[in-house]
ZABA-94148 format. One record per residue: residue number from 1; residue in three letters; x negated, y negated, z of N, C-alpha, C in turn. Coordinates in steps of 0.02 Angstrom, whole numbers. Each point is the difference from the previous one (the first is absolute). Layout:
! ZABA-94148
SITE     n   res       nu       nv       nw      cau      cav      caw       cu       cv       cw
SITE   NUM   ala        X        Y        Z        X        Y        Z        X        Y        Z
...
! end
This chain:
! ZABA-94148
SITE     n   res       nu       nv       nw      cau      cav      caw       cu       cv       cw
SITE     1   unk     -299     1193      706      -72       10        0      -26       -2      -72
SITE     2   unk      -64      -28      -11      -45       14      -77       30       50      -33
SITE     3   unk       10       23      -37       23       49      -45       39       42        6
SITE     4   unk       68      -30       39       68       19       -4       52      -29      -57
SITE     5   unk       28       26      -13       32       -8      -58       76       -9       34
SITE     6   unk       29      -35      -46       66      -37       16       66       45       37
SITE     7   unk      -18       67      -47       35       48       -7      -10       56       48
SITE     8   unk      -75      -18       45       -6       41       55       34      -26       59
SITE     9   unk      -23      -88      -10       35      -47       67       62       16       -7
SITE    10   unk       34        4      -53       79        4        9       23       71       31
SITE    11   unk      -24       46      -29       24       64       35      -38       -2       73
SITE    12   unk      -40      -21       23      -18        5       83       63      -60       44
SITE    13   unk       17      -48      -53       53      -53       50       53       24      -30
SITE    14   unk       39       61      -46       41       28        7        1       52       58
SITE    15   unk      -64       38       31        9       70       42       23      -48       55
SITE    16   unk      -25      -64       19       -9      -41       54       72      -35       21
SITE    17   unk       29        1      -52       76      -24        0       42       43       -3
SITE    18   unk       -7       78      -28       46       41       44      -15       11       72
SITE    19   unk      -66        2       10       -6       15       62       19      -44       52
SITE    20   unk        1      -54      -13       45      -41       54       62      -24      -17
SITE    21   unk       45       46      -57       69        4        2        9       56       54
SITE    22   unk      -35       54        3        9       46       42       -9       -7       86
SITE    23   unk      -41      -52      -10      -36      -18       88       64      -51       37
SITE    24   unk       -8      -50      -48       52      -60       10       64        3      -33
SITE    25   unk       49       40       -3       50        4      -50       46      -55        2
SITE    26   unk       -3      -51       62       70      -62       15      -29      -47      -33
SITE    27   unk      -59      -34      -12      -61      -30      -29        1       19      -79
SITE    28   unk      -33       44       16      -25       27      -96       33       33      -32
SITE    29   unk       43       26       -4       36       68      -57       44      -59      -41
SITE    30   unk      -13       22      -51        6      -25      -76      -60      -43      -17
SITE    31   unk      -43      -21       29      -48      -55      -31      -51       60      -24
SITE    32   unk      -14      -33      -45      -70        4      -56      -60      -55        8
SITE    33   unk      -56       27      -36      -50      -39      -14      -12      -16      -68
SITE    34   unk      -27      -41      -27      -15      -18      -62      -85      -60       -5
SITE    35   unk      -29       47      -19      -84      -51        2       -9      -44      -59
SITE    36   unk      -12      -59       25        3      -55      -49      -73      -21        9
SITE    37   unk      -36      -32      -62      -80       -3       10        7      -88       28
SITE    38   unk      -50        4       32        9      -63       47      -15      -59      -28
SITE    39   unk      -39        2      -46      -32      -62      -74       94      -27      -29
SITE    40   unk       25       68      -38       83      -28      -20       27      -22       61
SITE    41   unk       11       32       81       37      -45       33      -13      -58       17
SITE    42   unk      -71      -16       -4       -2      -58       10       -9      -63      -56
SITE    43   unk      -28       23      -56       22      -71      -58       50       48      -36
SITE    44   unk       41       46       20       67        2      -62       28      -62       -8
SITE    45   unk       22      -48       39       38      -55      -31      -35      -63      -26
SITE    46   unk      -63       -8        0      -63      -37      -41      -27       20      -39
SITE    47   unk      -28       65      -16      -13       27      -64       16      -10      -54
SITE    48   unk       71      -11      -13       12      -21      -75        5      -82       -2
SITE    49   unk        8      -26       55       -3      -81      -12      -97      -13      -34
SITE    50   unk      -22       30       46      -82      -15       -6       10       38      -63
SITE    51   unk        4       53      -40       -7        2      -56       31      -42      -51
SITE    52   unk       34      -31       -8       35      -36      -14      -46      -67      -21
SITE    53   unk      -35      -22       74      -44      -63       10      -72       23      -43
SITE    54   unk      -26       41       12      -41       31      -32      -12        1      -82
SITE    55   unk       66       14      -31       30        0      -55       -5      -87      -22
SITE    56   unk        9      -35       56       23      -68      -40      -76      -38      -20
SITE    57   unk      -25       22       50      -79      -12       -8      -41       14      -59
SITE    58   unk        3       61       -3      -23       44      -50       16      -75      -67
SITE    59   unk       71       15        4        1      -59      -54      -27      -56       -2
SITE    60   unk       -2      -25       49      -16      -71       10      -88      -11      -27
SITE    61   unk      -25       67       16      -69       -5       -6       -8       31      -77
SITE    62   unk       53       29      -30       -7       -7      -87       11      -73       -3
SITE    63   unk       44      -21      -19       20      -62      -14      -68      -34       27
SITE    64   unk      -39      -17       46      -58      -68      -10      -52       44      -28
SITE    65   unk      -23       59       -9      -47       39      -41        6      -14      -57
SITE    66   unk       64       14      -39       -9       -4      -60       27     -106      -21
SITE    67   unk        5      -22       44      -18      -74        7      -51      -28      -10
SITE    68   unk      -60       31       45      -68       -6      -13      -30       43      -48
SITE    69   unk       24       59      -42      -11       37      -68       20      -59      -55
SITE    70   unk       38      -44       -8       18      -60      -42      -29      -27        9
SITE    71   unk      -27      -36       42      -33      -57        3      -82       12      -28
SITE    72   unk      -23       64       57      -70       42      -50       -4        1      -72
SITE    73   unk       60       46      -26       -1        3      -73       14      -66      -37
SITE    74   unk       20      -68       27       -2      -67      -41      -64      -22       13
SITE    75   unk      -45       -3       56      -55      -10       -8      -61       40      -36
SITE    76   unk       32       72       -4      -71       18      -34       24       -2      -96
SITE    77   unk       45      -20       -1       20       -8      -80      -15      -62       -6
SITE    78   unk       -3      -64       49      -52      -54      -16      -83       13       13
SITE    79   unk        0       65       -9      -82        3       11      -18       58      -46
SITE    80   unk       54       -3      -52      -33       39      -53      -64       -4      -10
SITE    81   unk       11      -64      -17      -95      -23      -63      -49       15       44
SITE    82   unk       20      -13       81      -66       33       44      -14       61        2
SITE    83   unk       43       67       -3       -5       52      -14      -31        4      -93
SITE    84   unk       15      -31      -35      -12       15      -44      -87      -22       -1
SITE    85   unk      -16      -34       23      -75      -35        8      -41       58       41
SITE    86   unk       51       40       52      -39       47       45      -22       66      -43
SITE    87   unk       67       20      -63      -15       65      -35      -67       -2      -62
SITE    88   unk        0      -88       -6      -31        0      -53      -90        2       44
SITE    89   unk      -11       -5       57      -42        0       24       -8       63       15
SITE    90   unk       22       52       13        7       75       17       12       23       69
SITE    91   unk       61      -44       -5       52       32       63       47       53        2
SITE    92   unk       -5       63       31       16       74      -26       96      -48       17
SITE    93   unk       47       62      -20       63      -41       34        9       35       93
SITE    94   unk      -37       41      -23       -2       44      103      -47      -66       30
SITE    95   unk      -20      -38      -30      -46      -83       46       59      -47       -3
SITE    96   unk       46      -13      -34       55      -40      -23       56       25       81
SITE    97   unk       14       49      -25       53       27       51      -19      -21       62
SITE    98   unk      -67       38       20      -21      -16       74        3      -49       13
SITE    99   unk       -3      -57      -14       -4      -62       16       57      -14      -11
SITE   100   unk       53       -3      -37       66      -32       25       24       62       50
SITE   101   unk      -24       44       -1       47       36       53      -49      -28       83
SITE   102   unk      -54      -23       -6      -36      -19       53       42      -76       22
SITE   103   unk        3      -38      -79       32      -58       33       73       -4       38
SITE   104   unk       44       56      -32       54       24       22        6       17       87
SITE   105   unk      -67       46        2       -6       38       66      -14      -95       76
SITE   106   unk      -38      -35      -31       10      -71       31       29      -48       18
SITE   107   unk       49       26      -59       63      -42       24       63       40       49
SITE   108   unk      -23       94        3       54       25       22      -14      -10       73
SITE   109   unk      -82       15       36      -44      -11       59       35      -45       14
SITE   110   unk       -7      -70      -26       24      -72       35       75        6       15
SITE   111   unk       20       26      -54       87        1       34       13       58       71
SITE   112   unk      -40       57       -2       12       32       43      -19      -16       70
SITE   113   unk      -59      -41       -5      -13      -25       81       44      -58        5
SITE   114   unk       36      -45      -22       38      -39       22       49        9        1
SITE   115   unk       39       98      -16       58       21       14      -15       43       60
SITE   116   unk      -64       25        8        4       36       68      -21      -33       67
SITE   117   unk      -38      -87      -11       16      -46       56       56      -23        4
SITE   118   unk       71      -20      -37       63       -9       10       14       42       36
SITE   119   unk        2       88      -41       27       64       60      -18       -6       70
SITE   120   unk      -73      -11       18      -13       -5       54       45      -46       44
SITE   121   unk      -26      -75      -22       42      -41       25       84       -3       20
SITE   122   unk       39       29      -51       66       -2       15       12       77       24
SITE   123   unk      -25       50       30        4       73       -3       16        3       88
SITE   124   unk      -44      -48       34       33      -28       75       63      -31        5
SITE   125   unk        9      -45      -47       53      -49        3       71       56      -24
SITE   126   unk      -19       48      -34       67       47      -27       10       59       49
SITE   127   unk      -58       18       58       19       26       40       40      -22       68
SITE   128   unk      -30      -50        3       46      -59       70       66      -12      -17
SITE   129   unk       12       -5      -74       73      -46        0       46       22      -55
SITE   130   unk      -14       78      -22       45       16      -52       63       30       54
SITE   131   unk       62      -26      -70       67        7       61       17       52       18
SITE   132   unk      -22       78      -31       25       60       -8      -68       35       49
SITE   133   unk       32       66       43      -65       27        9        6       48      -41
SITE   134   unk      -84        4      -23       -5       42      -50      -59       64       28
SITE   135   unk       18       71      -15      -30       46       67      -85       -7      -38
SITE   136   unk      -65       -2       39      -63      -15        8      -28      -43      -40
SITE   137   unk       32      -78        0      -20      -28      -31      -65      -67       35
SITE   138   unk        7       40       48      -43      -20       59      -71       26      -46
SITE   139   unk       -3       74      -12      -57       21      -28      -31      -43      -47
SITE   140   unk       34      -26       -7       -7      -30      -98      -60      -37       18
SITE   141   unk      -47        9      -43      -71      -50        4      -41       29      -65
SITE   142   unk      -45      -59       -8      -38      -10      -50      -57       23       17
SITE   143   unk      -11       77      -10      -59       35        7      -19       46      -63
SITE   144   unk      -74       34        9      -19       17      -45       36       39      -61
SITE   145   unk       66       34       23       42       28      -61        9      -52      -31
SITE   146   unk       46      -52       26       26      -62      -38      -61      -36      -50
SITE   147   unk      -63        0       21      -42      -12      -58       -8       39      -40
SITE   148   unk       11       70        0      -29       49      -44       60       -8      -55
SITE   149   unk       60       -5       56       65        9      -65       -6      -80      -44
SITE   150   unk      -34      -57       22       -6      -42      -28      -50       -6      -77
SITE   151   unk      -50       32       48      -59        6      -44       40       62      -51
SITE   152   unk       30       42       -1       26       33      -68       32      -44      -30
SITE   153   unk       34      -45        3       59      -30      -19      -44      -42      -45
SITE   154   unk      -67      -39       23      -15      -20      -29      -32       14      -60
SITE   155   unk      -41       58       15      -32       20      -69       47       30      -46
SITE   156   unk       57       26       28       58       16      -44       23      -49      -67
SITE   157   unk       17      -49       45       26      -61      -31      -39      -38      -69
SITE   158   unk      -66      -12       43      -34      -39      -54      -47       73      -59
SITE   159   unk       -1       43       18      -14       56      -47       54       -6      -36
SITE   160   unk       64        8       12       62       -5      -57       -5      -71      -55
SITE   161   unk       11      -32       72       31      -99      -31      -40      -24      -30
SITE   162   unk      -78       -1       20      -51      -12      -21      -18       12      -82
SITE   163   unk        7       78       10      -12       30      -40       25      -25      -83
SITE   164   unk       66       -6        7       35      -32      -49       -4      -61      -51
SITE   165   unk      -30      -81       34      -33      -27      -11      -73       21      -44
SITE   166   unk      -30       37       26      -67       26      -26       21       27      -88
SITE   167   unk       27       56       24       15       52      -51       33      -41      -71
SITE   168   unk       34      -54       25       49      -46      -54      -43      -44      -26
SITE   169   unk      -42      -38       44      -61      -36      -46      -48       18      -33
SITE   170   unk      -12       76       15      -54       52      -45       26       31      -68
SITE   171   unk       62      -26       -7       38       53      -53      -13      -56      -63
SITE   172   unk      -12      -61       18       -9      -57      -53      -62       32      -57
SITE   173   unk       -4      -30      -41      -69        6      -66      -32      -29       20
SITE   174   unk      -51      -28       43      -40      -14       30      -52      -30      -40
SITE   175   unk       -5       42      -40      -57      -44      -50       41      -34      -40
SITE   176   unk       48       26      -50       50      -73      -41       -5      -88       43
SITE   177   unk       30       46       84       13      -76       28      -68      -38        7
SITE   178   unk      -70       36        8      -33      -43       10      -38      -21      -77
SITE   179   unk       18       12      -55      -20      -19      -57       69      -68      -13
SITE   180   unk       44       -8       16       61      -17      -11       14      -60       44
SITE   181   unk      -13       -5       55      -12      -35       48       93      -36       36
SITE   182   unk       36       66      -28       54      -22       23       40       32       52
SITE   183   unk       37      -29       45        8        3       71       72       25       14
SITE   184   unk       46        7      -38       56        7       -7      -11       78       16
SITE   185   unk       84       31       47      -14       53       29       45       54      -73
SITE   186   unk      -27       70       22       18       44      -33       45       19       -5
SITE   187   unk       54       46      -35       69       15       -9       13       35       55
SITE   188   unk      -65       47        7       18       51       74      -41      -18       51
SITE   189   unk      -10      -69        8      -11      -38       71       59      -29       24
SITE   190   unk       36      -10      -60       78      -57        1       37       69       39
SITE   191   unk       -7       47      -45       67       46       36      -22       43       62
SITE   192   unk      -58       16       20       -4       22       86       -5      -77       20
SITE   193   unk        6      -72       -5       13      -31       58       76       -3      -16
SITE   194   unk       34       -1      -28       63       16       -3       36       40       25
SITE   195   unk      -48       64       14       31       56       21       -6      -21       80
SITE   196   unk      -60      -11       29      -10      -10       84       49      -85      -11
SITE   197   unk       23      -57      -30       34      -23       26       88       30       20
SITE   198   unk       -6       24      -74       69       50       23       20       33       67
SITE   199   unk      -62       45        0       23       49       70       -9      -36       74
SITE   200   unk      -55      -60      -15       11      -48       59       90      -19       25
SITE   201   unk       34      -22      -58       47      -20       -1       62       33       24
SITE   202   unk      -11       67      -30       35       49        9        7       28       83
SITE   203   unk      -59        9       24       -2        6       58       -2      -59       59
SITE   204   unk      -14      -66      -34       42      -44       40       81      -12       25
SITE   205   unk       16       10      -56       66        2       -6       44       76       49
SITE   206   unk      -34       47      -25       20       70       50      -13      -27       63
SITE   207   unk      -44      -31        5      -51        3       96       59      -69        5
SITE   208   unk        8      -28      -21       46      -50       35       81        6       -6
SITE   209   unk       16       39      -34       90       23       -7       -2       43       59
SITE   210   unk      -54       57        1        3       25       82       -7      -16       44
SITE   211   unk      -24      -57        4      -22      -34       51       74      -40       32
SITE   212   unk       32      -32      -54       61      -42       32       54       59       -6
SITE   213   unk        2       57      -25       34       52       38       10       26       57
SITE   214   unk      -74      -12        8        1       25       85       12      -37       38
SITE   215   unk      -22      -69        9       24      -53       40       76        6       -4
SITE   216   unk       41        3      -51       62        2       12       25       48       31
SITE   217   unk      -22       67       -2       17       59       33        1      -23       68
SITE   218   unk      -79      -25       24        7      -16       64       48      -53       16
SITE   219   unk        2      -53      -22       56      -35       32       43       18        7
SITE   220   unk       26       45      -49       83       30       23        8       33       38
SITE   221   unk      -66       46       20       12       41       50       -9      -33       77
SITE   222   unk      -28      -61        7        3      -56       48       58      -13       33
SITE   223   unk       -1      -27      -83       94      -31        9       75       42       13
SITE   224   unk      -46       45       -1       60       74        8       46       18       77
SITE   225   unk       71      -19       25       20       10       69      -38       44       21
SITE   226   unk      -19       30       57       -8       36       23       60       37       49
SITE   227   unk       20      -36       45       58       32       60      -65      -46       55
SITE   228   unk      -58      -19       -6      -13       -7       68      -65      -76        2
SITE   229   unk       60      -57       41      -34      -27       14      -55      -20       47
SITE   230   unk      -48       -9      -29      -62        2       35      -36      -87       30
SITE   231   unk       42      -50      -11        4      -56       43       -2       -9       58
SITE   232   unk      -45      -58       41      -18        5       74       19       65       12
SITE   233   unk      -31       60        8      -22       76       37      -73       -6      -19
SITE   234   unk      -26       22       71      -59       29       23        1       58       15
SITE   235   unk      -51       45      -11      -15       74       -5      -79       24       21
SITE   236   unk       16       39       38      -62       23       37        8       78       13
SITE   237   unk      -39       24        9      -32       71       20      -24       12       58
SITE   238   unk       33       58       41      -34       15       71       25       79       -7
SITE   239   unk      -41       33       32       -4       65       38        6       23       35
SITE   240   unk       78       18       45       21       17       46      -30       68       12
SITE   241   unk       -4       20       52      -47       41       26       60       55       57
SITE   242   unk       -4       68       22       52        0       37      -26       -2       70
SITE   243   unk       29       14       51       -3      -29       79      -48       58        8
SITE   244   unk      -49      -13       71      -50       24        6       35       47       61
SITE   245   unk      -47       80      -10       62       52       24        5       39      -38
SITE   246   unk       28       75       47       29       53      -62       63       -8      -27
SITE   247   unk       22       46      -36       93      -14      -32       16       58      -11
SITE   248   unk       36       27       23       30       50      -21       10       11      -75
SITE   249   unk       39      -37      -22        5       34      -80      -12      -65      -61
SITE   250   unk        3      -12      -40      -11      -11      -68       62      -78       31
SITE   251   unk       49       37       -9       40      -84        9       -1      -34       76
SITE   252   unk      -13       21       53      -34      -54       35      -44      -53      -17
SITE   253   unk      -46       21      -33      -68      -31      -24       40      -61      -26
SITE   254   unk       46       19      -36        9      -26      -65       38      -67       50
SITE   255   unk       43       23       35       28      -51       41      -16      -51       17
SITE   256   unk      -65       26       39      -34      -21       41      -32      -58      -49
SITE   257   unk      -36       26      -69      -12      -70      -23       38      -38      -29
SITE   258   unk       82       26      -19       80      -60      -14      -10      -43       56
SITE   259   unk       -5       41       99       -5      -73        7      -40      -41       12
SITE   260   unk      -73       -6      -18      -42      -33      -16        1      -55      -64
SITE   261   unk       27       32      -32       23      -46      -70       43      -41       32
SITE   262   unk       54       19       33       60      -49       17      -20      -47       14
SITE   263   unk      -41       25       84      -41      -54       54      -36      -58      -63
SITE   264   unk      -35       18      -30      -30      -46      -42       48      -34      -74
SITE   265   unk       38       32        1       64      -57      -41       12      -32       40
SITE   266   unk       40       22       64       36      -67       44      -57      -34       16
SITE   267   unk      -56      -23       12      -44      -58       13      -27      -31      -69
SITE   268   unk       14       21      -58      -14      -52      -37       86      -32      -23
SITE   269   unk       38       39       10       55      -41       -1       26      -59       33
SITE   270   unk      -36       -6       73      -10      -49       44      -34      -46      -41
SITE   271   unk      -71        6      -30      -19      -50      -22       35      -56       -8
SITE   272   unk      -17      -72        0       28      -38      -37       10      -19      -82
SITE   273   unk       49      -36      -25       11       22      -79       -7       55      -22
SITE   274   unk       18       73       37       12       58      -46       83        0       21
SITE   275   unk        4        5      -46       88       15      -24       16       83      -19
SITE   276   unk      -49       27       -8       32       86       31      -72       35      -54
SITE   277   unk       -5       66       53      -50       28      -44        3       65       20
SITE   278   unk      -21       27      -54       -1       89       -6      -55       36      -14
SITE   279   unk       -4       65        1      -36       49       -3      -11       62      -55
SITE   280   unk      -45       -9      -58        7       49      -31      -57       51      -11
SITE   281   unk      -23       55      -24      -61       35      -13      -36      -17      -83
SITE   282   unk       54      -26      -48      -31      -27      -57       25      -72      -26
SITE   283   unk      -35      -45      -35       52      -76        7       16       39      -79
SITE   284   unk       61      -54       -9       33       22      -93      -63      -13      -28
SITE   285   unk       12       43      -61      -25       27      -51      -63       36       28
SITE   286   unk      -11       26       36      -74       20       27       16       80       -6
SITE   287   unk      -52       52      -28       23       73        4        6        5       55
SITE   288   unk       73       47       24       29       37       49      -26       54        4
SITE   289   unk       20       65       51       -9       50       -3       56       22      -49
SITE   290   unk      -20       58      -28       37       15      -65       15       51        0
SITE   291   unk       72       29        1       15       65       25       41       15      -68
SITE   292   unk       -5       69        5       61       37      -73       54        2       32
SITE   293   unk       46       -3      -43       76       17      -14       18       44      -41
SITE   294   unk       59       26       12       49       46      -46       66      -31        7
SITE   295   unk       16        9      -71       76      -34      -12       50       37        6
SITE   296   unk       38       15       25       72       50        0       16       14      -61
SITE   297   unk        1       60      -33       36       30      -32      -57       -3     -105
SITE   298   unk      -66      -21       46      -31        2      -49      -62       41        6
SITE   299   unk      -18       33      -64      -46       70       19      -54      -29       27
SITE   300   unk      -20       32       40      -82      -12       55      -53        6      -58
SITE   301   unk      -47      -36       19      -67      -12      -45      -22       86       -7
SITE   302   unk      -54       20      -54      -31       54       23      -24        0       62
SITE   303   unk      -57      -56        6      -28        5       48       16      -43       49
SITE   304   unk       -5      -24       87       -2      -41       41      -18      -60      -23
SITE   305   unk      -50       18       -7      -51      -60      -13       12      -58      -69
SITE   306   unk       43       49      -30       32      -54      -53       57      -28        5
SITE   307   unk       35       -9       42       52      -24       37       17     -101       -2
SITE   308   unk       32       -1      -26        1      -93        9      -12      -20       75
SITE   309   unk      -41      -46        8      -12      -34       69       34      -57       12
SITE   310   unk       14      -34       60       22      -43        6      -61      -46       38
SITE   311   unk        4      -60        0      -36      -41       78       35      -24       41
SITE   312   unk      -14       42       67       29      -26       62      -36      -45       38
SITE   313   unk       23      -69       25       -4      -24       33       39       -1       66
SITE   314   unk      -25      -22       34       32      -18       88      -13      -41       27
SITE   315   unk       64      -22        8        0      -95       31       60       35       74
SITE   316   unk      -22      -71       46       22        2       35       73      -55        0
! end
């Protein structure tokens, strides 16, 4: 409920789990509970990939920022003498800035709507046909957060990238150059574009050594035996249900739906071209139910609940 705390849920599904060691003792005695928040059970094993992806991005979107910070700052160092024509007319440098940071802000607009009609466009196409399921990626859509986080990104960007350009062509003598009439760039125009080609570089080079790292990771782990071939097999899901009726106890039931399972193995075994087929509750690699163990002759955890688990599966 609203304003329960982790530590209350756990001690109410601890009273709840002695109490049905005590009710049910053939069933429950030795099991524990342990509350896991339902956000980690369900992207614990995507969370760090998506951070990961997140991460690569991040870069990717330094690297063409400060791409387009080079290219800004070579154009406005060919536009000294025009700045210099603007100060000598009485252009404050807060009129200078705004305007390359305005022209900045025009070019970031244009890139961003023709990166968030791509998103749109391919954001269907990556939900239909990516190979992995990935848990609510169904949700995923381009709504008003996704602009807002866009729209930061952008004024972020060109307030920084922008910025740089500006600040480097204002640092010139302004009046020398326009008494002087010479066009050649400054010592410390040479060394911040030096510096943003550098770190372009730098982080090309990082964003792409990780990049064919990982591809290799994955292939090997592709290419890696498993124990289980997965060639011509088909796999499906059904819900045996048990026979309609009372039951006396716990393993009737249970029977009762073994032979329901059976009945429905032996008729697809009839099929034609099936060459033999079985029955399990999880296919490989899929989480099992996950039970603790204790090892002979090695000290017991403090607690239950910290106990090594195993995953059980059950095949028929």
């Amino acid at each position: 409920r609203p304003g329960v705390t982790v530590g209350q849920a756990q001690a109410a599904a601890d009273a709840l789990t002695a109490r049905f060691q005590t009710e049910f003792v053939e069933t429950n005695r030795g099991w524990g509970t342990r509350l896991v928040a339902q956000l980690d059970e369900t992207l614990g094993y995507y969370r760090p990939a998506l951070t990961v992806l997140l991460g690569a991005v991040a870069v990717l979107l330094t690297i063409a920022c400060i791409n387009v910070a080079s290219l800004l700052l070579t154009r406005a160092l060919s536009r000294e003498r025009e700045v210099a024509v603007r100060v000598a007319l009485g252009a404050t440098a807060r009129q200078l800035v705004l305007q390359l940071l305005a022209e900045g802000l025009v070019l970031a607009a244009g890139g961003a709507v023709v990166g968030l009609s791509l998103t749109a466009a391919a954001l269907p196409l990556l939900r239909a046909y990516t190979p992995v399921s990935v848990p609510r990626l169904t949700d995923a859509a381009v709504d008003v957060r996704t602009l807002g986080v866009a729209l930061a990104v952008i004024v972020a960007a060109t307030a920084f990238f922008a910025l740089v350009p500006a600040l480097a062509s204002l640092k010139r003598q302004l009046s020398s150059e326009l008494k002087t009439g010479e066009r050649g760039s400054s010592r410390g125009a040479r060394r911040m574009y030096s510096v943003l080609v550098g770190a372009e570089l730098a982080l090309a080079c990082g964003l792409l050594v990780g990049s064919a790292l990982l591809v290799r990771t994955v292939q090997r782990m592709t290419e890696t035996p498993t124990g289980v071939d997965a060639g011509d097999v088909a796999t499906t899901t059904i819900q045996v249900r048990p026979a309609a009726g009372p039951r006396e106890t716990f393993m009737a039931r249970w029977a009762a739906m073994q032979a329901q399972q059976a009945a429905i193995l032996d008729a697809v075994r009839r099929e034609p071209g099936v060459q033999a087929a079985g029955a399990t509750n999880f296919l490989p690699f899929e989480v099992g139910w996950r039970n603790p163990f204790l090892i002979v002759g090695d000290p017991p955890p403090p607690r239950r609940e910290d106990a090594p688990q195993a995953q059980c599966h059950s095949v028929s």
